[in-house]
GUTIBA-402124 format. One record per atom (N, C-alpha, C): residue number from 0; residue in one letter; chain; atom name; x, y negated, z. Coordinates in steps of 0.02 Angstrom, whole numbers, plus 50000, padded with zeros to 5 digits. Layout:
<sites>
setor; dofi; numi; pamar; east; north; up
NUM; A; A; CA; X; Y; Z
...
</sites>
This chain:
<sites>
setor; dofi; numi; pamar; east; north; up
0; X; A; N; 52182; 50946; 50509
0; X; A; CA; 52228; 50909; 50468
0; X; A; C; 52207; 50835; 50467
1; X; A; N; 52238; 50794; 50486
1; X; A; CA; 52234; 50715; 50475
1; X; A; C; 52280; 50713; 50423
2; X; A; N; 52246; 50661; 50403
2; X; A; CA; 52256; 50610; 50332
2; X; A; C; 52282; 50541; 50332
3; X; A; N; 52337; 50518; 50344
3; X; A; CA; 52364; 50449; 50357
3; X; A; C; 52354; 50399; 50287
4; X; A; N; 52324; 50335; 50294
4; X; A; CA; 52307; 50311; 50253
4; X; A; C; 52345; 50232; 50239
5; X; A; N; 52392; 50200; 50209
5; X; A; CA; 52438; 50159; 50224
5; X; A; C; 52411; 50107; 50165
6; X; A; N; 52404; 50038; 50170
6; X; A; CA; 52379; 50008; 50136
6; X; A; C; 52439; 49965; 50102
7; X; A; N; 52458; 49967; 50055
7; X; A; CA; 52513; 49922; 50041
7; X; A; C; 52478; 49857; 50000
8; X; A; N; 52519; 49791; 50031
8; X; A; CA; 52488; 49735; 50013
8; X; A; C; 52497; 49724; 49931
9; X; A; N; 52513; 49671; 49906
9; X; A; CA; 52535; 49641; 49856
9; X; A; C; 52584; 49568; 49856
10; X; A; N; 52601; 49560; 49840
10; X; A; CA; 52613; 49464; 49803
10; X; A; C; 52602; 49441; 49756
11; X; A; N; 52579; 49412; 49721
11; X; A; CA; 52588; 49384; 49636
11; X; A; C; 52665; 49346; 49638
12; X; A; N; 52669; 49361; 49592
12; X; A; CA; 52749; 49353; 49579
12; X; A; C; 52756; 49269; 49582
13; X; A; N; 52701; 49224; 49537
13; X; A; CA; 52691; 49164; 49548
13; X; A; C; 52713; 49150; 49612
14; X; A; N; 52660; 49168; 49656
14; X; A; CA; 52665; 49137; 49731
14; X; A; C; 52741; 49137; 49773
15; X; A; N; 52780; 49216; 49757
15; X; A; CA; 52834; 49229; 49778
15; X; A; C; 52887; 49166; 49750
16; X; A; N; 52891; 49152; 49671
16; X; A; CA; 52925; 49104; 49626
16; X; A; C; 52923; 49034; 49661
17; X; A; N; 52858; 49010; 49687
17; X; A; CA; 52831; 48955; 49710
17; X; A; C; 52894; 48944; 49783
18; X; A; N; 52872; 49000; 49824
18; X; A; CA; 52906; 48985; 49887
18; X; A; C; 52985; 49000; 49883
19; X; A; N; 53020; 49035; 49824
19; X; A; CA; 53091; 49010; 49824
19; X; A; C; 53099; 48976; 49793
20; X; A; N; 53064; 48915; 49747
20; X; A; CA; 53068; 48859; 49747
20; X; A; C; 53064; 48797; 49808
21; X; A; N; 53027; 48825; 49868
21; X; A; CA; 53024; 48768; 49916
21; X; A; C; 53086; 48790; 49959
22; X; A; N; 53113; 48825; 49940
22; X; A; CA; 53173; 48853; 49989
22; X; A; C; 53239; 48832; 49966
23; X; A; N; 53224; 48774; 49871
23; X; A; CA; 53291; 48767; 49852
23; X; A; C; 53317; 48827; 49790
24; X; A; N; 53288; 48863; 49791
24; X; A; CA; 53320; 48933; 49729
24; X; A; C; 53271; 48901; 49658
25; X; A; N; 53325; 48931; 49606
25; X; A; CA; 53311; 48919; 49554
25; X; A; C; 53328; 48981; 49518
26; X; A; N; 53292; 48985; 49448
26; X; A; CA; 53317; 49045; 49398
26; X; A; C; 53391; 49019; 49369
27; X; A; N; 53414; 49067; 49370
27; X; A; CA; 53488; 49066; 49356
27; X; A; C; 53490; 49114; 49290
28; X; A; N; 53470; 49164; 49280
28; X; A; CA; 53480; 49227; 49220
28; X; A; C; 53421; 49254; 49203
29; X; A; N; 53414; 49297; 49154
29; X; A; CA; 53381; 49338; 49150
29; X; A; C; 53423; 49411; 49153
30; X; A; N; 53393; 49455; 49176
30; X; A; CA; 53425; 49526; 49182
30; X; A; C; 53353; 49556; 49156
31; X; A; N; 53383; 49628; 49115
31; X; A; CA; 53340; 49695; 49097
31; X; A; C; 53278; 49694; 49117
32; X; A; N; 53280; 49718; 49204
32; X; A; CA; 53202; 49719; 49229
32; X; A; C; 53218; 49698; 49271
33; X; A; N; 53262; 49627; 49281
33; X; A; CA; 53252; 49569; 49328
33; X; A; C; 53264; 49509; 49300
34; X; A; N; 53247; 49435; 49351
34; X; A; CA; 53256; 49388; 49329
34; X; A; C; 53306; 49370; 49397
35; X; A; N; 53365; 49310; 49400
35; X; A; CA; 53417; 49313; 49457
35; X; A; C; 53404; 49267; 49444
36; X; A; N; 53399; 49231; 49525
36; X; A; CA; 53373; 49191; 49550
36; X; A; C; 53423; 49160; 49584
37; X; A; N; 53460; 49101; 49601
37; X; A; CA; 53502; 49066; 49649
37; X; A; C; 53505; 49011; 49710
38; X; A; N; 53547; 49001; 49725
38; X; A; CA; 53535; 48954; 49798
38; X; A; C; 53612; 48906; 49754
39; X; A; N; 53649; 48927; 49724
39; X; A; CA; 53704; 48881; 49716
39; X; A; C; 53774; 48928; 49757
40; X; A; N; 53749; 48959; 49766
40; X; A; CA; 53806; 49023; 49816
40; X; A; C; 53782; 49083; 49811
41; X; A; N; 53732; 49113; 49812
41; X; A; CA; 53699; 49176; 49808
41; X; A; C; 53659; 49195; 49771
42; X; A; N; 53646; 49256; 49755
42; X; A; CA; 53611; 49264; 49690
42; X; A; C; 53550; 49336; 49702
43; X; A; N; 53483; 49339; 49691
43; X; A; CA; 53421; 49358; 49701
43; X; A; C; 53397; 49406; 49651
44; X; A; N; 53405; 49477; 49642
44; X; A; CA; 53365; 49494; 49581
44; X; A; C; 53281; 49482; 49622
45; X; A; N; 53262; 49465; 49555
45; X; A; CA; 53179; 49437; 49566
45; X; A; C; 53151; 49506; 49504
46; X; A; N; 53108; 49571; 49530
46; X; A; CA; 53068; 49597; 49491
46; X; A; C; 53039; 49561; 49434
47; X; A; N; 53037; 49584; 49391
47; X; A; CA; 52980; 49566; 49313
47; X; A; C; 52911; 49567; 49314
48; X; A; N; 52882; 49618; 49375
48; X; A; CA; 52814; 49631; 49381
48; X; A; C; 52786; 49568; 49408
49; X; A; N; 52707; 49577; 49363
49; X; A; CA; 52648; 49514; 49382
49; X; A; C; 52659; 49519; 49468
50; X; A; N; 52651; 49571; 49478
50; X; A; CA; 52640; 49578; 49563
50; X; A; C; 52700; 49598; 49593
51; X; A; N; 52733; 49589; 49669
51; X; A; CA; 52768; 49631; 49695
51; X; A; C; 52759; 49660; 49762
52; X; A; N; 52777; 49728; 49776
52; X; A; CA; 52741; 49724; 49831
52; X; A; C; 52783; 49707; 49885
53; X; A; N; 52723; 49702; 49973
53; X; A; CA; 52739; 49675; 50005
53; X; A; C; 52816; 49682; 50051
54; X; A; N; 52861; 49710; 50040
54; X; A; CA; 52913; 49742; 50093
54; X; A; C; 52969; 49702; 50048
55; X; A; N; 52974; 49727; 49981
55; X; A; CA; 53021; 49673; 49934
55; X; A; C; 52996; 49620; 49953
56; X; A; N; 52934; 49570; 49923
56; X; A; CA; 52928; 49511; 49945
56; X; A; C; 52944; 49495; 49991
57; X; A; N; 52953; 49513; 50067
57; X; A; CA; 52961; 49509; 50118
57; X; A; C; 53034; 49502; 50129
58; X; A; N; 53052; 49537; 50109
58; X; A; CA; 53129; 49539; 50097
58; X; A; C; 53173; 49497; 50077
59; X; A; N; 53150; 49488; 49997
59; X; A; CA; 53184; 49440; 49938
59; X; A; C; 53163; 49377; 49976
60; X; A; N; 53092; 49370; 50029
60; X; A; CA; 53091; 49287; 50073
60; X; A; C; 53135; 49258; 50128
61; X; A; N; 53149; 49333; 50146
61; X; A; CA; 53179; 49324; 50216
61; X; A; C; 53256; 49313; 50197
62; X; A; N; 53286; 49347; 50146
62; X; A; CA; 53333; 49331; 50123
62; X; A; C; 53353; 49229; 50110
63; X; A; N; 53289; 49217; 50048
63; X; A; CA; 53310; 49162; 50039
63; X; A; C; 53300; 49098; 50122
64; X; A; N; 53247; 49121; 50150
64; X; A; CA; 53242; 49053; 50196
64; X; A; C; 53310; 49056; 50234
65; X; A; N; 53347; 49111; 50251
65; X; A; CA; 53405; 49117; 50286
65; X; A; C; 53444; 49079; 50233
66; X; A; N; 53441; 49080; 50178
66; X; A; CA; 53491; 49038; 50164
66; X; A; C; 53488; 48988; 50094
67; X; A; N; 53460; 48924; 50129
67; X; A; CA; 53430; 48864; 50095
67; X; A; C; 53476; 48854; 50025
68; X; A; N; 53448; 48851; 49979
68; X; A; CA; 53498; 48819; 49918
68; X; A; C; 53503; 48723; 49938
69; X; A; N; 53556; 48721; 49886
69; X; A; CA; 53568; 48638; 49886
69; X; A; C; 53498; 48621; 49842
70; X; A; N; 53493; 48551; 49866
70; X; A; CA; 53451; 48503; 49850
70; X; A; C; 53449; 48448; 49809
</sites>
């Protein structure tokens, strides 16, 4: 029997907040167990947790650099 062992990263939510700020997004709302996040056209639920992990982060980034807020 093998045992597969998968390491899942982290983000601090800070750091995530930081870089859709350099991308132009801002907080727009608060929601339940999110905070929505905007570009001026589109809109981001951003998790509540200190940390998020890496596949959302990855995600919620790739989302915003595709599409720059106004400036």
């Amino acid at each position: 029997m093998h045992t597969i062992v998968c390491a899942l990263f982290i983000m601090k939510k800070r750091e995530l907040l930081k870089r859709l700020k350099k991308y132009g997004w801002w907080k727009y709302d608060d929601g339940a167990n999110h905070e929505i996040w905007t570009n001026g056209e589109q809109k981001l639920p951003i998790p509540r947790h200190a940390e998020v992990n890496e596949i959302t982060a990855k995600s919620i980034l790739k989302t915003a650099k595709s599409n720059l807020g106004r400036k």
